[in-house]
C-alpha positions, 0 to 999 in steps of 0.5 A, spaced: 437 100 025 434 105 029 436 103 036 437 108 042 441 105 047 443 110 054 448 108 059 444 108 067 450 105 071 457 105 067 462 099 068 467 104 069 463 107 075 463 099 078 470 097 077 467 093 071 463 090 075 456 092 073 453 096 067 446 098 067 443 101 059 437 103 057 435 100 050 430 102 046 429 097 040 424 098 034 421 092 031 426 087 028 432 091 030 436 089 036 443 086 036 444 080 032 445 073 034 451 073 039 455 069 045 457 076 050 463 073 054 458 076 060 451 075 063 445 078 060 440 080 063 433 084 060 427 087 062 421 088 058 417 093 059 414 093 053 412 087 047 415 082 048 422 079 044 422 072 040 428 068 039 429 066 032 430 059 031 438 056 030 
Protein backbone atom coordinates (compact mmCIF):
# COMPACT_ATOMS: atom_id res chain seq x y z
CA UNK A 1 0.00 0.00 0.00
CA UNK A 2 2.93 2.26 -0.32
CA UNK A 3 4.02 2.34 3.26
CA UNK A 4 7.50 2.59 4.32
CA UNK A 5 8.49 1.17 7.78
CA UNK A 6 12.28 1.32 9.35
CA UNK A 7 13.31 -0.14 12.53
CA UNK A 8 15.08 2.53 14.94
CA UNK A 9 15.02 0.25 18.25
CA UNK A 10 14.57 -3.56 17.52
CA UNK A 11 12.73 -5.92 20.12
CA UNK A 12 15.31 -8.01 20.15
CA UNK A 13 18.02 -5.26 21.13
CA UNK A 14 15.56 -5.02 24.19
CA UNK A 15 14.86 -8.40 25.29
CA UNK A 16 11.47 -7.77 23.61
CA UNK A 17 10.78 -4.94 25.87
CA UNK A 18 10.77 -2.19 23.52
CA UNK A 19 10.83 -1.63 19.63
CA UNK A 20 10.90 1.97 18.05
CA UNK A 21 9.69 1.91 14.00
CA UNK A 22 9.75 4.47 11.86
CA UNK A 23 6.57 4.81 9.61
CA UNK A 24 5.95 6.56 6.61
CA UNK A 25 2.16 6.29 5.79
CA UNK A 26 0.49 7.69 2.30
CA UNK A 27 -3.04 8.87 2.36
CA UNK A 28 -5.52 5.87 3.09
CA UNK A 29 -2.83 3.59 3.78
CA UNK A 30 -1.74 2.04 7.05
CA UNK A 31 -2.66 -1.22 8.70
CA UNK A 32 -6.26 -2.08 8.97
CA UNK A 33 -8.39 -2.10 11.80
CA UNK A 34 -6.49 -4.44 14.57
CA UNK A 35 -6.54 -5.08 18.68
CA UNK A 36 -2.27 -5.45 18.81
CA UNK A 37 -1.78 -7.90 21.91
CA UNK A 38 0.78 -4.73 23.09
CA UNK A 39 0.69 -0.99 23.87
CA UNK A 40 0.86 1.38 20.86
CA UNK A 41 1.81 4.32 20.80
CA UNK A 42 2.23 7.09 17.69
CA UNK A 43 3.75 10.20 16.93
CA UNK A 44 2.38 12.34 14.21
CA UNK A 45 4.93 14.66 12.81
CA UNK A 46 2.96 15.28 9.68
CA UNK A 47 -1.23 15.18 8.76
CA UNK A 48 -2.97 13.92 11.08
CA UNK A 49 -4.86 10.22 11.60
CA UNK A 50 -8.63 9.62 11.54
CA UNK A 51 -10.40 6.90 13.25
CA UNK A 52 -12.71 5.47 10.92
CA UNK A 53 -16.33 4.85 12.57
CA UNK A 54 -16.93 0.99 13.71
Amino acid sequence: MGNTYGMRVTGESTSGRYCLIDMHVPDGGGPPPHRPDFEEMFTILEGEIVRLPR
